[in-house]
C-alpha positions as CSV (number, residue, x, y, z in Angstrom):
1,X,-28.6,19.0,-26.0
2,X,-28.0,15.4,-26.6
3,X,-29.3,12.9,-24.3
4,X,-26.5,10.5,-22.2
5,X,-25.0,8.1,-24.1
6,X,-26.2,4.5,-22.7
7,X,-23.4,1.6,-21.9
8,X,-23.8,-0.8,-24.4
9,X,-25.5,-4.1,-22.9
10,X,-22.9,-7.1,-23.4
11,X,-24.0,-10.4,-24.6
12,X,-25.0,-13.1,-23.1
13,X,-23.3,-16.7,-22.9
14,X,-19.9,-17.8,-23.1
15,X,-16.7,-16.3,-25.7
16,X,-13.5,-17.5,-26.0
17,X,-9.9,-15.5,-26.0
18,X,-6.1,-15.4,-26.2
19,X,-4.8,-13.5,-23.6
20,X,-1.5,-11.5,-25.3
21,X,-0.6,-9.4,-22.2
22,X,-1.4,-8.2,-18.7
23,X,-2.7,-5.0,-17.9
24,X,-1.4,-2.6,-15.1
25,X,-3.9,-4.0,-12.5
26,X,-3.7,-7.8,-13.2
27,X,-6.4,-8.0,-15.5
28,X,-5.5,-10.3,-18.8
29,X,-5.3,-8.4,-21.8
30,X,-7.3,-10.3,-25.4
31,X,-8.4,-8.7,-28.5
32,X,-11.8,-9.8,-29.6
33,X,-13.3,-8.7,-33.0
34,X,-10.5,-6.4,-33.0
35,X,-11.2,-5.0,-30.1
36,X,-9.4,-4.8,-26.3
37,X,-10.7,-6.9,-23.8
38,X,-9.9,-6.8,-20.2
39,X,-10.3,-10.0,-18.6
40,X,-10.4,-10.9,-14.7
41,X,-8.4,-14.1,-14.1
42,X,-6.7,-14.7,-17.1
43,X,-2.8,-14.9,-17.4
44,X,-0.7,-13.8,-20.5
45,X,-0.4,-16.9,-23.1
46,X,-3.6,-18.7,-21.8
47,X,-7.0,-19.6,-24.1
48,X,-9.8,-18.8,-22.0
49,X,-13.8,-18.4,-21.8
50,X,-15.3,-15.0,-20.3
51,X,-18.0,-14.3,-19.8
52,X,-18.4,-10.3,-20.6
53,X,-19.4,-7.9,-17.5
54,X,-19.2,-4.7,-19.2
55,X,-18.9,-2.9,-23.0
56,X,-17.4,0.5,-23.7
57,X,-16.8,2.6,-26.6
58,X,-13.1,2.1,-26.0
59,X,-12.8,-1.5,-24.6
60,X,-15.1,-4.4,-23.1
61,X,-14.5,-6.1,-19.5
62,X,-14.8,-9.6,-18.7
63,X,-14.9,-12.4,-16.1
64,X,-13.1,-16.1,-16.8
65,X,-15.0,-18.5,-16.0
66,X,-12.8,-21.6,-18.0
67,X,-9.0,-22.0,-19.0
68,X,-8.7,-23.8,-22.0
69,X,-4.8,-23.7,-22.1
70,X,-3.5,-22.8,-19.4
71,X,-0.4,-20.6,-18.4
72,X,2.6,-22.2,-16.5
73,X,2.3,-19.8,-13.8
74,X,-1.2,-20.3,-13.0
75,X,-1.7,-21.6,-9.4
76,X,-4.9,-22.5,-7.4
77,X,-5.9,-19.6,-5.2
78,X,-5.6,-20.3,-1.5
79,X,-9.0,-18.3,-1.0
80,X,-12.1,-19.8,-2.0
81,X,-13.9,-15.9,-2.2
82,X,-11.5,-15.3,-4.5
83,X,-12.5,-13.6,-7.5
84,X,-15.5,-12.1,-5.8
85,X,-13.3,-10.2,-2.8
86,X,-11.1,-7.3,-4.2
87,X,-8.6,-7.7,-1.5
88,X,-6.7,-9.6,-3.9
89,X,-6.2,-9.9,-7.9
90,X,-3.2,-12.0,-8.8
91,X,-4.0,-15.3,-6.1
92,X,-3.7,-17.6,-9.5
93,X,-0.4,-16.4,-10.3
94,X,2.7,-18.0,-9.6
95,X,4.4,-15.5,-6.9
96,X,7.6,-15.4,-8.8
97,X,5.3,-14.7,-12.2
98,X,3.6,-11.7,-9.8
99,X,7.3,-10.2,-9.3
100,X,8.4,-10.6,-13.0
101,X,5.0,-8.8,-13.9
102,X,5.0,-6.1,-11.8
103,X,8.8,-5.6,-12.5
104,X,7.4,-5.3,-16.1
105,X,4.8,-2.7,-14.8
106,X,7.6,-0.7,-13.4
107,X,9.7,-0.6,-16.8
108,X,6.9,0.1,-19.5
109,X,5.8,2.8,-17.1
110,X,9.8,4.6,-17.1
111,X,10.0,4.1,-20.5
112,X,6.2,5.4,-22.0
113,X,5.6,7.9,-19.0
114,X,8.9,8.8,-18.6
115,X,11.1,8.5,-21.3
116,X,13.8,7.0,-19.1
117,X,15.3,3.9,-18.8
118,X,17.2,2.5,-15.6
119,X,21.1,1.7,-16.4
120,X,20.1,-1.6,-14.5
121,X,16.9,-3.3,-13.0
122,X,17.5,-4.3,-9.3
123,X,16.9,-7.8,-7.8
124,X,13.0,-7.9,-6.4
125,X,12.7,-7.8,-2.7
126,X,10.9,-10.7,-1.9
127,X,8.5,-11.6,1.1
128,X,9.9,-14.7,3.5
129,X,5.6,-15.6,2.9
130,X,3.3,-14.0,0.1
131,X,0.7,-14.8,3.1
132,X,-0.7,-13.2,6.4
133,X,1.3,-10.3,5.3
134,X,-1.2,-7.8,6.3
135,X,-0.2,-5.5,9.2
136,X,-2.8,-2.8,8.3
137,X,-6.2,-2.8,6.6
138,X,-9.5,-1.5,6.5
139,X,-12.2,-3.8,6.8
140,X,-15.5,-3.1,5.7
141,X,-18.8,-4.2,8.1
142,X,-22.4,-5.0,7.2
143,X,-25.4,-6.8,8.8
144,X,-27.3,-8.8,6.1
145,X,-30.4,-10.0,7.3
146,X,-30.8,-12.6,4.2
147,X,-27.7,-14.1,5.3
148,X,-28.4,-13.7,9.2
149,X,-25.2,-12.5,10.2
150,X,-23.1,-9.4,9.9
151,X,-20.0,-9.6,7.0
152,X,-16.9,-8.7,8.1
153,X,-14.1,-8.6,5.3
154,X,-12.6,-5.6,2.4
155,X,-15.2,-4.9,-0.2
156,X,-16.3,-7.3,-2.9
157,X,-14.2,-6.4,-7.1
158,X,-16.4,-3.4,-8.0
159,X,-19.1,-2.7,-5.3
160,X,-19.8,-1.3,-1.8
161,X,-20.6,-5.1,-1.1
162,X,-18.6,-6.9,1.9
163,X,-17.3,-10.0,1.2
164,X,-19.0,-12.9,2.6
165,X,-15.6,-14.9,3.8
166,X,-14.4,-17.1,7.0
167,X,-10.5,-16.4,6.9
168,X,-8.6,-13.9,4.9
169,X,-5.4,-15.8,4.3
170,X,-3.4,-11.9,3.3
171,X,-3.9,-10.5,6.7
172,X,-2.2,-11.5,9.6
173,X,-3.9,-14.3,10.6
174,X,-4.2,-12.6,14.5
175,X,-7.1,-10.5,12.4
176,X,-7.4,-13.0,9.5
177,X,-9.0,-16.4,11.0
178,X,-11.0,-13.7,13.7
179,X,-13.4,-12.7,11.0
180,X,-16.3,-15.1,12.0
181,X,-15.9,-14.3,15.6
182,X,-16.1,-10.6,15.0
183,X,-18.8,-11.1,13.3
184,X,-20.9,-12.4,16.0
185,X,-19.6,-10.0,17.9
186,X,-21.2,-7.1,16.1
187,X,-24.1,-9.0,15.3
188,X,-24.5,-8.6,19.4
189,X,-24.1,-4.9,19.9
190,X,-26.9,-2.8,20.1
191,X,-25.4,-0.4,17.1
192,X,-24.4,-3.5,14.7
193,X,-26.6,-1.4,12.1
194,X,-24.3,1.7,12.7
195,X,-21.0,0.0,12.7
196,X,-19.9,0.2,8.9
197,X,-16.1,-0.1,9.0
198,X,-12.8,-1.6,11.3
199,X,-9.3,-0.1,10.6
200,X,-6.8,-2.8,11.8
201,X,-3.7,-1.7,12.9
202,X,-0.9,-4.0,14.1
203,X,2.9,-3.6,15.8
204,X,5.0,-6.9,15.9
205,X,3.1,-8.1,18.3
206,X,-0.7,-6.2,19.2
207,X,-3.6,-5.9,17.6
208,X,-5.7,-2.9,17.6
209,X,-8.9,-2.8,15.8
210,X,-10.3,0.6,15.3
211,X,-14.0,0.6,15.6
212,X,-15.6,3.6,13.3
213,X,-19.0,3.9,15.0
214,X,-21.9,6.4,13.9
215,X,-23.7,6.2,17.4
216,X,-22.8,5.9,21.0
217,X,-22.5,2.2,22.5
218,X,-25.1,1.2,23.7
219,X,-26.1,-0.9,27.3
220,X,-24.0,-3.7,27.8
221,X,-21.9,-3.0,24.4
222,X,-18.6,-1.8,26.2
223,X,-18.6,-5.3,28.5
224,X,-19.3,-7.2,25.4
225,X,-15.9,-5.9,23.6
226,X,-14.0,-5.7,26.7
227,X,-14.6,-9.6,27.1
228,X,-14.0,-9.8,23.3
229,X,-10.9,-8.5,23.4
230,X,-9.4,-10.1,26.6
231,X,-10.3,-13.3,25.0
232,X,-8.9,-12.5,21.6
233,X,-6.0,-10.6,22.9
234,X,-7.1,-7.7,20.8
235,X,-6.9,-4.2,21.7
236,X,-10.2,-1.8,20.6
237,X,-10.1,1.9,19.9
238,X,-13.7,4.0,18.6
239,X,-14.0,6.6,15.9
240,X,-17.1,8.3,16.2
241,X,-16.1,10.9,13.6
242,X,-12.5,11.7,11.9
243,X,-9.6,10.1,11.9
244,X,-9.1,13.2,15.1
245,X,-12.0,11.2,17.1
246,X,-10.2,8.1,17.5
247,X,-9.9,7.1,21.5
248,X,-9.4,3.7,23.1
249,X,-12.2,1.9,24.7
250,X,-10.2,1.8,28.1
251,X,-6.4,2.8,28.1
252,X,-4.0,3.5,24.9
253,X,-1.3,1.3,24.2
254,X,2.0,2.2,23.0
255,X,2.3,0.3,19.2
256,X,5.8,0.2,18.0
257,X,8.2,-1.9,15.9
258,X,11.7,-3.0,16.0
259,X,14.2,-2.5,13.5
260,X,17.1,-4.9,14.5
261,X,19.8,-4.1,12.1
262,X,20.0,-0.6,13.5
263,X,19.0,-1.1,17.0
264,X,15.7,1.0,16.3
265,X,12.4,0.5,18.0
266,X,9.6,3.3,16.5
267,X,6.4,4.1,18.2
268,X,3.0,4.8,16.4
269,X,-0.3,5.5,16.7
270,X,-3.3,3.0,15.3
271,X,-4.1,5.9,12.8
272,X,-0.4,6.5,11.4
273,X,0.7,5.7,8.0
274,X,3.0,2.5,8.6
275,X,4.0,-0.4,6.2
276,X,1.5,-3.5,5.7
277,X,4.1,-5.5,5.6
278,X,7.1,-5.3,8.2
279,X,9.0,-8.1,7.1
280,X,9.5,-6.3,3.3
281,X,10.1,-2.9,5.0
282,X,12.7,-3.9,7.2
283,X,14.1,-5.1,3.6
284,X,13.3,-2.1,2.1
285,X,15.2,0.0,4.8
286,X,18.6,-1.9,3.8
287,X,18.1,-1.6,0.4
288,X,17.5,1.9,0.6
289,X,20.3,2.7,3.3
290,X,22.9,0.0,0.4
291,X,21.4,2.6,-2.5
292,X,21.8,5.9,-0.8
293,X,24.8,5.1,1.1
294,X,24.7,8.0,3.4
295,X,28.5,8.3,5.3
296,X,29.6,10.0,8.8
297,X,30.0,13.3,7.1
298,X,27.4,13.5,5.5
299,X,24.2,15.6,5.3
300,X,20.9,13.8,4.3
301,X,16.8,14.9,4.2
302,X,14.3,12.4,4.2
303,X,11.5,14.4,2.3
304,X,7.6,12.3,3.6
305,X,9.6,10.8,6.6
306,X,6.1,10.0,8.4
307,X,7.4,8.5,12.0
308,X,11.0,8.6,10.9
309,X,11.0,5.1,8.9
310,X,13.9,6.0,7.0
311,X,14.9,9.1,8.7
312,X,16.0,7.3,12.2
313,X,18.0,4.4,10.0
314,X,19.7,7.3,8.1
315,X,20.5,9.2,11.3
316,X,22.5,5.9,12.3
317,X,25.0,6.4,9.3
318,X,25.0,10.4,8.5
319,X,26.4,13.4,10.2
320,X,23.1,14.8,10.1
321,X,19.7,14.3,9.0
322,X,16.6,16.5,8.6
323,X,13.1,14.8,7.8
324,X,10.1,16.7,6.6
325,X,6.4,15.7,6.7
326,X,3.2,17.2,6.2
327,X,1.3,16.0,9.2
328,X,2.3,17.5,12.2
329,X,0.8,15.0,14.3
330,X,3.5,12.5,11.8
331,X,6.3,14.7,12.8
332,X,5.6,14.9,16.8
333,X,5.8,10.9,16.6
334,X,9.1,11.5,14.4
335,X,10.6,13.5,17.1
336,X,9.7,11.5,20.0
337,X,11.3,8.3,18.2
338,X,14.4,10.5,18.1
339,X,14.2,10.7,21.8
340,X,13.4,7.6,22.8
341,X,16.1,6.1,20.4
342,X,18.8,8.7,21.7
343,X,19.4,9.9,18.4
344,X,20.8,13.6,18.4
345,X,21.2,14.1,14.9
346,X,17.9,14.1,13.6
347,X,15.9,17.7,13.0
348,X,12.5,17.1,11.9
349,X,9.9,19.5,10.3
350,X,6.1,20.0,9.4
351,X,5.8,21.4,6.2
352,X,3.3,21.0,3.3
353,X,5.6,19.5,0.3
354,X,3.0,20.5,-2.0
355,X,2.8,24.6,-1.2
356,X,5.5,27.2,-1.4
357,X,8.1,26.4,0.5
358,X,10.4,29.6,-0.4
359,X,10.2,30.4,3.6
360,X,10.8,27.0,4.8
361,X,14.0,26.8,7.0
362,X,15.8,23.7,6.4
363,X,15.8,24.7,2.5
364,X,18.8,27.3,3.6
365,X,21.0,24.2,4.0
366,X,22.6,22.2,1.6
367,X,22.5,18.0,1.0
368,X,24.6,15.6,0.0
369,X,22.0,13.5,-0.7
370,X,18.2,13.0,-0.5
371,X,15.2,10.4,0.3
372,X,12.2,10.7,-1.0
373,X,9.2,8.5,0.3
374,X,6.2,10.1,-1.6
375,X,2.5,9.1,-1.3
376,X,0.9,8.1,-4.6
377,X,0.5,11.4,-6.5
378,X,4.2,11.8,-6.3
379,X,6.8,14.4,-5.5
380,X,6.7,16.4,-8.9
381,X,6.4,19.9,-6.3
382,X,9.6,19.4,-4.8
383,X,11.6,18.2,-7.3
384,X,13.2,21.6,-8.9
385,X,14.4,21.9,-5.1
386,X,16.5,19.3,-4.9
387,X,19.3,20.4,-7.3
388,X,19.4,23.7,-5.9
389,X,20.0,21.9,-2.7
390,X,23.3,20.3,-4.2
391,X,22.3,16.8,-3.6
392,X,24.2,14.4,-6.1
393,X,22.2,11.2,-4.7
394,X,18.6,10.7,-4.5
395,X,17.1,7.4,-3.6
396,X,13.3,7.5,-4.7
397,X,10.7,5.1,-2.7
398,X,7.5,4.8,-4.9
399,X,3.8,3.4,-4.0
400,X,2.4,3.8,-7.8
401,X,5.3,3.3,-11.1
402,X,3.0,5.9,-12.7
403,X,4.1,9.1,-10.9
404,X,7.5,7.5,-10.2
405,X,8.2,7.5,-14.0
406,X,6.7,10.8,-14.5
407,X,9.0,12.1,-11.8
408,X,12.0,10.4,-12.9
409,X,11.7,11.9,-16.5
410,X,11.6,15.3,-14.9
411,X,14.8,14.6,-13.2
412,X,16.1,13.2,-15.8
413,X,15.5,15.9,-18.3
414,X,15.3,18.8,-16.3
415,X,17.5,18.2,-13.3
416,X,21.0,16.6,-14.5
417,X,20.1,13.2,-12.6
418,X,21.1,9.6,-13.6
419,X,18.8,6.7,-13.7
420,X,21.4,4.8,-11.9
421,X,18.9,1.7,-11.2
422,X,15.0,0.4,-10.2
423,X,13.6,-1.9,-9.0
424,X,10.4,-3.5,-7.1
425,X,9.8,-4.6,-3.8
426,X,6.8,-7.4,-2.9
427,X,5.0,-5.1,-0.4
428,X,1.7,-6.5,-1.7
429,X,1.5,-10.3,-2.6
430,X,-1.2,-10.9,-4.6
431,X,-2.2,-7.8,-5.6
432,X,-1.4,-5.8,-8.6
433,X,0.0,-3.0,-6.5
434,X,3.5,-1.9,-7.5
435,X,6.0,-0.9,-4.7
436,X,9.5,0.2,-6.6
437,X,12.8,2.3,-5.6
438,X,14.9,4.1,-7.6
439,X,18.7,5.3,-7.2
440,X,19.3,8.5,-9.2
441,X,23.3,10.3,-9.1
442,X,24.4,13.4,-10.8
443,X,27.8,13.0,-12.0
């Protein structure tokens, strides 16, 4: 039996590159000695020197530490942890440049994944500000002793490590310039050792901050955060164990958000799946409702419909609209949004879109058309379905290009669809994440 093969050690010292393309999560792409090199920091058409951080069989990773020639759409980042943090990967690119790259992203993945191509690429949604975006998050927590305070921030590129930072300019600066006061604040509860993590979670006006402790608070701890949070106009919630254990400190609050063009207002919880960034998702529900164009005699289902983002906005236009969603905790907030919105023409159901779904009830109806809002491993399950159901529209809204294009092949080859058009959508400024949406029609 052989023994494990040993990562090569990379040299020491500076090497320089030309950067020929950008890979898939931001990093610049160089062959060196014939071989691909993956560079953090570098921009397509630049000359830089790296410094290498890692060497594979396959490829090498590096670090920039100088631009030689730089690239038009290199910017200074706003951040000056940036680099180190991995909240963000793209900070020195031009925020046009980051659409047009991830637009790329979308494309190459459609046509090598899928073997499809879109009969035409769709404008970019764009954010009214690529900054203090960030409605939701999870924040990481550590007391350092070297550095005599308690780190409050996302992880630092490639470790467990928090980032040692006094604003975070991507969240909403409500949470963003709080980081150095929250982390005095833990630094003076009795269980700052046992508080390793803070979900943030944030309507269009509140703040909650979700607490995930591993012991009880201790004296005095309660009467530290309620002052905290009175002064901060924060609201705190504690998990001591899963996301089921989650309670307020004092009393819940009712988190919701307004969509205005349809007269909409949608409650959530602090632990529900909801948008980062509300100003692109009320875009992204126009764009979606212009793509699918559901009419008054019409029958629609909103496959993943979560809280009823899309299903409540499609209820507005259509005769009828059924949602389905995995989470039954997802689907009770679905229904009670109904309600409160006095929307009568909206069924919703819990149902795993991953299992059989032969005895599911709203699969005896037909569709004129269909949503699909999958999470990032797709909707590959349910998509013989949705032929059988008659539905000659889909509109497809995709967190990762990858399974989008794998899915759009399928419907494409398999299924008799279109690839009527695609497009991104800037739900993540400065990261290399890809948000897209895609309009398929069967003729």
């Amino acid at each position: 039996m052989g023994g494990r093969r040993r990562r090569q050690r990379p040299p020491e010292g500076e090497f320089t590159a030309e950067i020929h393309d950008m890979a898939h999560d931001g990093r610049g792409v160089a062959k060196v000695e014939g071989k691909a090199t993956f560079i953090h920091g570098a921009l397509p058409g630049e000359e830089v020197r790296f410094r290498y951080l890692s060497r594979r069989r396959s490829h090498d990773e590096g670090q920039v530490v100088g631009v030689v020639r730089a690239s038009p759409d290199r910017v200074m980042p706003q951040c000056e942890q940036y680099g180190v943090c991995g909240g963000c990967s793209l900070q020195h690119m031009a925020a046009d440049a980051q659409l047009t790259a991830k637009q790329g992203v979308l494309l190459d993945n459609l046509r090598q994944l899928g073997g499809v191509e879109p009969e035409r690429v769709l404008p970019p949604l764009r954010s009214s500000s690529p900054w203090g975006y960030r409605r939701k998050a999870r924040l990481g927590v550590k007391n350092v002793p070297r550095k005599g305070k308690v780190l409050v921030g996302f992880r630092e590129r490639g470790s467990s490590f928090v980032t040692d930072v006094e604003r975070c300019h991507v969240l909403h600066p409500h949470v963003g310039e709080l980081l150095p006061a929250l982390s005095a604040l833990i630094e003076s509860l009795t269980i700052s050792q046992r508080l390793p993590q803070i979900e943030v979670a944030m309507d269009d006006a509140r703040c909650v901050l979700v607490l995930r402790v591993l012991d009880p608070l201790g004296e005095g701890d309660g009467q530290r955060l309620r002052a905290f949070a009175e002064r901060h106009d924060v609201v705190f919630y504690l998990q001591p164990g899963g996301p089921e254990s989650v309670v307020p400190l004092d009393g819940s609050i009712d988190l919701h958000y307004r969509l205005p063009d349809d007269d909409l207002t949608l409650w959530f919880l602090p632990g529900d799946f909801t948008q980062v960034n509300s100003d692109i998702n009320r875009q992204m529900i126009a764009h979606a409702m212009a793509l699918l164009e559901p009419s008054s005699d019409e029958r629609v289902l909103d496959l993943f419909c979560g809280i009823g983002n899309f299903t409540l906005p499609i209820a507005r236009r259509a005769a009828h609209v059924v949602g389905v969603e995995g989470d039954a905790g997802l689907v009770a907030r679905a229904r009670d949004n109904a309600h409160r919105n006095a929307i009568d023409n909206a069924e919703f159901f819990a149902a795993d879109l991953y299992a059989d779904l032969s005895a599911e009830p709203w699969l005896r109806e037909r569709y004129d058309k269909v949503l699909l809002d999958p999470p990032r491993s797709g909707a590959y399950e349910v998509l013989p379905l949705l032929a059988r159901l008659g539905a000659r529209r889909l509109v497809y809204v995709s967190c990762y290009p990858g399974t989008l294009a794998r899915d759009a092949g399928e419907l494409v080859k398999h299924h008799g669809y279109r690839l009527v058009a695609a497009g991104v959508m800037d739900m993540f400024p400065h990261t290399a994440h890809v948000e897209s949406i895609a309009l398929f029609d069967k003729d």
